[in-house]
N, C-alpha and C positions, 0 to 999 in steps of 0.2 A: 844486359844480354841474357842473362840468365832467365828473367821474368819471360821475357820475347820468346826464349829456347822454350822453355813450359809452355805457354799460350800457342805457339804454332803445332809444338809436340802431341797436345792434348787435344788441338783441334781436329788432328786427323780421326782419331779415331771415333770423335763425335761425329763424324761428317758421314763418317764409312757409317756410321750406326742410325743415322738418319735415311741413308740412303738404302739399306734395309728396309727400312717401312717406307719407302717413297710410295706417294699416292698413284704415279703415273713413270713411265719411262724416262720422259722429259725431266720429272721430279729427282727420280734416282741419278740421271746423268749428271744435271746439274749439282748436285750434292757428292758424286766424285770430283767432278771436277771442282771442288772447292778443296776435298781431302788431296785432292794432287797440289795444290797449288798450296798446300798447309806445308806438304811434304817439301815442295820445294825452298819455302821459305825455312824452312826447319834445317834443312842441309845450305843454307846459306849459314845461318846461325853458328852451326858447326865449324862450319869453313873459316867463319870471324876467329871463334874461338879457338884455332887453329894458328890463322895465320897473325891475330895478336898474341900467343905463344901464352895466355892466361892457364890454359889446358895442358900437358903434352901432349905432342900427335900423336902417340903411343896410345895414349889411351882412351883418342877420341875415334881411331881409324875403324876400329869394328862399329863403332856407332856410323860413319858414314858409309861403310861397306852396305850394313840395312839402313839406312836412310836411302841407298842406291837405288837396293830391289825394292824398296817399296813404291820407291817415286815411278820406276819399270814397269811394276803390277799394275799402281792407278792407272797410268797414263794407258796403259793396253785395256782395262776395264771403260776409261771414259772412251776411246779410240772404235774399239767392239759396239759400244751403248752407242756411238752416236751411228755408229753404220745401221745397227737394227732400229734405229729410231727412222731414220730416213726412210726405211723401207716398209 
């Protein structure tokens, strides 16, 4: 789980940092909506770890509190990107 927690944790903000230099709108969008979808699977992770009791809740909750806003941010950034993309 642990290895999983890292590789989805590290993924976002490689994705966010691609999406920085995306070649094209389509390019940027697509590469949030992968860091949203890291993000998601990253607060799944947490939730295991949570609810198989490995962690205490105590000291994973502020971790899921920003795992929240972040998953909130992406999804508003991909949500934005695709309305200006359309038009």
């Amino acid at each position: 789980m642990a290895n999983q927690l890292l590789r989805s944790g590290t993924s976002i903000g490689a994705n966010v940092s691609e999406a920085q230099a995306a070649q094209s709108k389509k390019d940027f969008t697509s590469k949030m909506a992968i860091a949203s979808k890291e993000s998601r699977e990253t607060s799944y992770w947490l939730e295991l770890l949570i609810a198989t009791k490995i962690l205490p809740e105590a000291h994973l909750t502020p971790l899921m509190n920003e795992s929240n806003e972040i998953i909130a941010i992406l999804t508003s950034i991909v949500k934005t990107s695709q309305l200006n993309t359309q038009n």
